[in-house]
N, C-alpha and C positions, 0 to 999 in steps of 0.2 A: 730063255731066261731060267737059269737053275739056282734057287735058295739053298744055301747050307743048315746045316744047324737045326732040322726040324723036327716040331717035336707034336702027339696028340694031343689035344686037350679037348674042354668041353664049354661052351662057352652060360656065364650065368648072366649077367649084368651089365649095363652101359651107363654109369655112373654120369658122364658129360663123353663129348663130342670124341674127343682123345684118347679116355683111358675104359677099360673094360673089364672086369673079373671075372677069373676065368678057373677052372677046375685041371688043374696035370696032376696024374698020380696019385690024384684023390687027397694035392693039397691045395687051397682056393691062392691066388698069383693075381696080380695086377698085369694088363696087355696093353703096348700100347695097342688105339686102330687105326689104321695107316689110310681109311677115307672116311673124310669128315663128312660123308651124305649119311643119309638118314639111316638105310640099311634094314630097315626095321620088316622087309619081308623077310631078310636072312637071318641077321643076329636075334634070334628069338633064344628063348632062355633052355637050355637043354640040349642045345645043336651040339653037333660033332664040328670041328672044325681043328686046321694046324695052326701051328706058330711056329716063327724063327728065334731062337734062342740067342739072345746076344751077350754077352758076359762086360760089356765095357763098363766101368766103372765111372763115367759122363753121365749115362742114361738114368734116366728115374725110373723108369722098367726094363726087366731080364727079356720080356716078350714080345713080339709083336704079332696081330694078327696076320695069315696071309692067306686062308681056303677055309669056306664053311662048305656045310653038305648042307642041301637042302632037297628034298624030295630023290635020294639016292644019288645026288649031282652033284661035282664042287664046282666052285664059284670063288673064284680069286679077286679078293678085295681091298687090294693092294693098286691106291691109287697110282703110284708111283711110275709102275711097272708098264703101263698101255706106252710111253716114252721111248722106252727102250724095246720094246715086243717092236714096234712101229720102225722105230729107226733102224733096228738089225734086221729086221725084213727088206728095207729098203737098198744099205750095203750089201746085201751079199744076194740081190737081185731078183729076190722070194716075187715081191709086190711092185716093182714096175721092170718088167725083166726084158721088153720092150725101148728103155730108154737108156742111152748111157749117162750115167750118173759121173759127173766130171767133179762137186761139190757137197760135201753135207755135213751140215753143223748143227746142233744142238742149243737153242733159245737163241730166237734172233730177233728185234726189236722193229719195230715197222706203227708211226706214229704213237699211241698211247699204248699198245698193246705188245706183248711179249709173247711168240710165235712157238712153238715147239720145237719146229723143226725148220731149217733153211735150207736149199738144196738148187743144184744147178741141174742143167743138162744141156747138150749141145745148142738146146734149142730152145732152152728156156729157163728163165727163173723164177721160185715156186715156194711159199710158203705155205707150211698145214698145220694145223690144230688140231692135237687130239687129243677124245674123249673117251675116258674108260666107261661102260655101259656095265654096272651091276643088277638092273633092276627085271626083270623077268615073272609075265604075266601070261598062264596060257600060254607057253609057247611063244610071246609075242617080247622081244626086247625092247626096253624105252628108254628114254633120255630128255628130261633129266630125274633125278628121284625128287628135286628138290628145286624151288625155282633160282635160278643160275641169272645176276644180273651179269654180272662176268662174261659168264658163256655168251649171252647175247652179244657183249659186246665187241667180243672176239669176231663172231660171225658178222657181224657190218664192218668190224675194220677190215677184214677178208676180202671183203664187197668191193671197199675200197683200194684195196692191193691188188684185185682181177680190174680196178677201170684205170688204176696207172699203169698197167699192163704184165702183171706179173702173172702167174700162175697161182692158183687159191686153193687148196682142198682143206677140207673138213672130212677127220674120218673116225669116227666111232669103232672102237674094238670091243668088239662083246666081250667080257669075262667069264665068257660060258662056252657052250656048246646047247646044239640040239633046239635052237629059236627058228620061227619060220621066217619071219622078216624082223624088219629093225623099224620103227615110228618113234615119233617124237612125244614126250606125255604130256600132250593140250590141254588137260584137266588143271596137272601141276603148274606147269609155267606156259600159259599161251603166246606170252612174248617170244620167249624163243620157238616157238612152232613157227611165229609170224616170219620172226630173221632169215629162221631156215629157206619157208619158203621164197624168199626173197632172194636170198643165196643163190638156190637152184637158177630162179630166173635171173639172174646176172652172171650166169658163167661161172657160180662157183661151184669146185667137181666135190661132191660127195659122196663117200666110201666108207662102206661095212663089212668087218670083217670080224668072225666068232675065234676062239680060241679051244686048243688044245690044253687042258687045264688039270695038272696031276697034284699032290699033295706039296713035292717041292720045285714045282716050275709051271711055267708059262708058253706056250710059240701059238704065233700067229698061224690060223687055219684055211679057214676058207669065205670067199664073198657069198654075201647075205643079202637078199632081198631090201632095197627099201622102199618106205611106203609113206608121202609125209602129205 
């Protein structure tokens, strides 16, 4: 995943959930932030971080966030993006290079829930959910920053989609680099640690995988430890 249009800035302020003031050129600009989670280890007031510049005359902001640095690291926060990291890994045989992929589509509905991803193979059919992972402790990546009734629900209809016989993963993509493993953050949302494990013990396959992460882009790296 390659951004255009990118530009340095500095980041001052999170006004609400959306919009962000931000410092280019040493003149203060409104950004949108492209994830509504907390963020609040990263966007701290002073950070280095890029933005995509978009000129369209629609938008209520010129910017959007999409890399902070924090402790000499960037960190891409661009919810949007784990979608597409995820799926073009999966086309061009990166992440299951084992399977022949005969099907794959993007948002696919299965009960109350909207899938991220739909996909065939010879030998089976397979819905996944995936979760962008910004948050980073020690070394240690977690999910969620914030408690997700959503995300829970996602992982029991999963549950449900592995016992009519489909295929279920759940995969978390670091937006980082350089974590030891991946855990779920029990303090924040215990419900979803609960799902999770629940998940595991019904057949659903869970997968971690950290990122390659430059100022204007994104690729999928390498599997990650988990630990739930």
């Amino acid at each position: 995943m390659i951004y255009k249009n990118i530009v340095d800035g500095i980041f001052l302020s999170r006004p609400n959930r959306f919009i962000a003031k931000v410092l280019i050129n040493g003149e203060e600009k409104l950004a949108h932030v492209k994830n509504t989670g907390r963020c609040k280890e990263l966007l701290i007031s002073g950070c280095k971080i890029t933005l995509q510049q978009n000129n369209s005359l629609t938008r209520k902001t010129q910017y959007s966030i999409i890399t902070v640095k924090k402790n000499k690291q960037l960190f891409n926060i661009d919810s949007q993006v784990p979608n597409q990291v995820v799926t073009d890994a999966i086309r061009n045989n990166q992440l299951f290079p084992e399977k022949e992929i005969t099907l794959i589509k993007r948002e696919s509905t299965f009960l109350k829930s909207r899938f991220d991803v739909y996909f065939e193979t010879t030998k089976e059919k397979a819905f996944m959910e995936i979760k962008g992972v910004t948050l980073e402790q020690v070394g240690i990546a977690l999910f969620p920053d914030a408690p997700t009734k959503r995300g829970t629900k996602h992982v029991y209809e999963m549950i449900e989609a592995v016992k009519q016989g489909y295929s279920g993963y759940l995969f978390f993509l670091l937006q980082m680099t350089n974590c030891k493993y991946f855990t779920t953050n029990i303090q924040t949302d215990p419900e979803f640690t609960k799902a999770l494990q629940s998940a595991k013990e019904k057949g659903v396959k869970i997968l971690c995988y950290d990122s390659i992460v430059t100022k204007n882009g994104i690729i999928l790296n390498k599997k990650i430890p988990i630990k739930i």
